[in-house]
C-alpha positions as CSV (number, residue, x, y, z in Angstrom):
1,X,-20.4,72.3,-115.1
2,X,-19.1,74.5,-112.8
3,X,-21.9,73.7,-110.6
4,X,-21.8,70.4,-110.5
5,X,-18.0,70.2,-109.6
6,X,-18.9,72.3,-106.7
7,X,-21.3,70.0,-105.6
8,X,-19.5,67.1,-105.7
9,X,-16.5,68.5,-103.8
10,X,-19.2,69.4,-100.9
11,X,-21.0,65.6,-101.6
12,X,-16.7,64.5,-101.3
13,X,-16.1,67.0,-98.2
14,X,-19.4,65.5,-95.9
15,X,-18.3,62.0,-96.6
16,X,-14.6,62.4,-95.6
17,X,-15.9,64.1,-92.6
18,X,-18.4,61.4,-91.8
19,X,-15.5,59.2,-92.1
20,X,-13.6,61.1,-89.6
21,X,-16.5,60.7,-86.9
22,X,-16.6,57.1,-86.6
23,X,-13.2,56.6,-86.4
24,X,-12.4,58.5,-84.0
25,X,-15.6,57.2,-82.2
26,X,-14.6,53.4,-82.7
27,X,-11.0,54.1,-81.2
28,X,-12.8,56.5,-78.1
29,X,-14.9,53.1,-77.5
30,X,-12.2,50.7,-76.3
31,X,-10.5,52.7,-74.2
32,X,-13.8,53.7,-72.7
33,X,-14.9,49.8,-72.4
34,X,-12.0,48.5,-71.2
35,X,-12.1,51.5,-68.3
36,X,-15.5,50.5,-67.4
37,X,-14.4,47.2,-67.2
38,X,-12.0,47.5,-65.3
39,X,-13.9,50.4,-62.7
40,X,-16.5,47.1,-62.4
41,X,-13.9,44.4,-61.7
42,X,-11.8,47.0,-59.2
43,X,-14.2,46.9,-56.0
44,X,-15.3,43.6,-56.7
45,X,-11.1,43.0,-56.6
46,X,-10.6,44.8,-53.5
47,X,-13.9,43.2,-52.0
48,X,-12.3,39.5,-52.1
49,X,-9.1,41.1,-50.8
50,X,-10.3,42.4,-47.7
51,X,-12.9,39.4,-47.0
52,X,-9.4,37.3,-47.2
53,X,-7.5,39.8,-45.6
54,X,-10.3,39.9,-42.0
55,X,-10.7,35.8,-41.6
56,X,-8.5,35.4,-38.5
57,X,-6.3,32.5,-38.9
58,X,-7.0,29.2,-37.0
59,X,-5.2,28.8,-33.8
60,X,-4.5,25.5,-32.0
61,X,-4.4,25.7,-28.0
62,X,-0.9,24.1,-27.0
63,X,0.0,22.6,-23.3
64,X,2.3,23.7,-22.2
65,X,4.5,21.1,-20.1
66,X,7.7,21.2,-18.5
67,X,9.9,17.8,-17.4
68,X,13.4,17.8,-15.7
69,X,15.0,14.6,-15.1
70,X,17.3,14.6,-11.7
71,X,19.8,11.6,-11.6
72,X,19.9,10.5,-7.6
73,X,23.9,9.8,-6.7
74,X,25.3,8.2,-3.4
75,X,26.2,11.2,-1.3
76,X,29.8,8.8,-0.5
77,X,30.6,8.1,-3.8
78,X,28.8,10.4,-6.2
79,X,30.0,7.6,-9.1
80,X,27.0,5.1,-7.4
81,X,24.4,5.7,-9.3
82,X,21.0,5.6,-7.2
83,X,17.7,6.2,-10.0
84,X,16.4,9.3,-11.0
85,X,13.8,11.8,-10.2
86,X,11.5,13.4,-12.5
87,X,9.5,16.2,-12.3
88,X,6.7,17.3,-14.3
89,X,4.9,20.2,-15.1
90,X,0.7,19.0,-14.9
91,X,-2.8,20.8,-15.3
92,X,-3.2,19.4,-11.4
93,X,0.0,20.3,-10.6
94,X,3.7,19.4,-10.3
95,X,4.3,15.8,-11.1
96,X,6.9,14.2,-9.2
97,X,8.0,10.0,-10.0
98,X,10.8,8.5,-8.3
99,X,12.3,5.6,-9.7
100,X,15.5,4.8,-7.3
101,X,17.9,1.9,-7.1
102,X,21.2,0.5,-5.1
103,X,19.5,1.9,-1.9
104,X,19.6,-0.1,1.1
105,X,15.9,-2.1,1.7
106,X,13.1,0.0,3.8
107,X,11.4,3.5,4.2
108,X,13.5,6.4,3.8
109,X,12.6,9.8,3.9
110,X,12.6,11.7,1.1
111,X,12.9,15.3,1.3
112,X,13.2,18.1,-1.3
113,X,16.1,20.8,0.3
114,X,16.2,24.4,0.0
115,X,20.4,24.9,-1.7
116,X,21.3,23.1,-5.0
117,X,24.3,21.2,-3.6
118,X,25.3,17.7,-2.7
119,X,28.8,18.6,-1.6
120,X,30.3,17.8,2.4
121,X,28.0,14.0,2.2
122,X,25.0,16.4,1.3
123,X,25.0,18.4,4.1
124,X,25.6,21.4,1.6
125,X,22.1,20.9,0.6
126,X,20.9,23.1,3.9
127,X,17.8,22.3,5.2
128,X,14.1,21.2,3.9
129,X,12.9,23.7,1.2
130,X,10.3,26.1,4.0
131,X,9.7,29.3,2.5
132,X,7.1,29.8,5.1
133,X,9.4,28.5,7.7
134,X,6.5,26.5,9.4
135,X,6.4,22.9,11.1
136,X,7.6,19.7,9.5
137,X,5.1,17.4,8.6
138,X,3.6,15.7,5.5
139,X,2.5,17.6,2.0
140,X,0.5,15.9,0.8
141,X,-1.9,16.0,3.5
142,X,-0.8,18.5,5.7
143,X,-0.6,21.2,3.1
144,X,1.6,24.5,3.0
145,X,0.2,25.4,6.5
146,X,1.4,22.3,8.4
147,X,4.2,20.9,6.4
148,X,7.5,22.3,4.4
149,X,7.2,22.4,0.8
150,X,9.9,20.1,0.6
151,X,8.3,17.8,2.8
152,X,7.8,14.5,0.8
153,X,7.4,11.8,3.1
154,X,9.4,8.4,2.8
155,X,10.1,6.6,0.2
156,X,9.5,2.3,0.1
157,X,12.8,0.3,-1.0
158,X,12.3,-3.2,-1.8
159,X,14.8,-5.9,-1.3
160,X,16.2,-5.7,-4.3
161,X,17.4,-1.8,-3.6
162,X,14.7,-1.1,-6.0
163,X,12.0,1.8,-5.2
164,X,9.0,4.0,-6.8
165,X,7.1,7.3,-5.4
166,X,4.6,9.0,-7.6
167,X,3.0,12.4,-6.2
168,X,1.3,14.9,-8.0
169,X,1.6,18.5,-5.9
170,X,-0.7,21.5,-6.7
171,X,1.0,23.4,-4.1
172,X,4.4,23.5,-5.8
173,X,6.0,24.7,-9.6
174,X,9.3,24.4,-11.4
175,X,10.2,27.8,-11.4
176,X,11.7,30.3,-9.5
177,X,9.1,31.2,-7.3
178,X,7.8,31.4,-4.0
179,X,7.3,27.4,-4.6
180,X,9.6,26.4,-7.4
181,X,11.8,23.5,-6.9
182,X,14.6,24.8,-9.5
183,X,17.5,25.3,-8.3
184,X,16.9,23.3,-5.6
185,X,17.8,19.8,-4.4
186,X,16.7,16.0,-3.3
187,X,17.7,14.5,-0.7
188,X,17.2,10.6,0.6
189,X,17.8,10.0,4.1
190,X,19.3,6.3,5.8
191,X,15.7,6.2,7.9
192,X,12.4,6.8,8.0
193,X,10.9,9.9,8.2
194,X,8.8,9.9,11.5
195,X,6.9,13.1,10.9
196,X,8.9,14.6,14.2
197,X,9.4,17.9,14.9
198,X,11.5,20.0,13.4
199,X,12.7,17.4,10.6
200,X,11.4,14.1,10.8
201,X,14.5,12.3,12.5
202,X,15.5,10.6,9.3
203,X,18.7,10.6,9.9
204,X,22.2,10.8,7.6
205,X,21.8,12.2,3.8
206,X,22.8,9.1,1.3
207,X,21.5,10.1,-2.1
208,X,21.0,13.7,-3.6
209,X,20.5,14.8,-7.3
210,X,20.5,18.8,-8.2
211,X,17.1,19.9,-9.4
């Protein structure tokens, strides 16, 4: 009997230590599954991430344009309103429209001057804008060579004291610089603008407007 008791404790023993193996090997197996799972899915992660993170965003080309509007003013009574100026920053250049009104019928010149006052009957406003202080003449044709940079010719006013002048200048900016027109001013003579030298014999100063 003895023998047999023995051999069943040992028969006993084995299976309980079978027992122990697999189930210490089924919990070992998640952990070990889930690990490799995630070690697969963690590149494959960080792969889309830095595809999304690499595509440049889409960018949109914007013009940039500039427009400042200069009301025109009687240089006697600065309450007489007389149009307004515009001008416009272009691909080809600055854009400059006058639209003027209340000014006496016939050509007057029209002139863009070098100080940003229309104080003492416009006289304040100094002389045509010439920052390379050469002859007077016409800008539009005679470019920066022959003509001021201020030089814009004359202006047509109809019968009804109603006028327009649309030039587009490559020669000149709205800036600061060499040949900004900020800070500046515009002035419309009582005559015609003959092209003489040195300013055109134009005559008196009757409208100005600050740039």
């Amino acid at each position: 009997m003895s023998h047999i008791f023995a051999a069943l404790r040992a028969f006993v023993i084995a299976v309980a230590a079978s027992l122990l193996v697999v189930v210490a090997g089924c919990n070992s197996n998640p952990s070990a599954d889930t690990n490799a799972g995630e070690s697969a899915d963690t590149p494959a992660a960080q792969v889309e991430e830095t595809a999304v993170s690499e595509t440049p965003e889409p960018t949109e080309d914007i013009a940039e344009s500039q427009t400042v509007t200069v009301a025109m003013t009687a240089t006697s009574d600065p309450t007489v309103e007389m149009g307004e100026v515009s001008f416009s920053a272009t691909d080809a250049g600055l854009l400059i429209e006058a639209n003027l009104k209340n000014v006496p019928a016939g050509e007057h010149g029209f002139h863009i001057h070098e100080v940003d006052s229309c104080e003492e009957g416009g006289k304040a406003a100094g002389g045509h804008f010439n920052p390379d202080k050469t002859q007077h003449g016409y800008l539009p044709d005679d470019g920066l060579e022959n003509a001021h940079a201020g030089d814009l010719g004359n202006i047509s006013i109809a019968e009804d004291g109603m006028g327009s002048l649309s030039l587009t200048l490559s020669e000149l900016t709205f800036d600061t610089q060499q040949y900004g027109i900020k800070g500046r001013s515009v002035i419309l003579h009582e005559q015609k603008d003959d092209f003489g030298q040195p300013t055109g014999n134009a005559g008196g100063r009757i409208g100005c407007g600050i740039t």
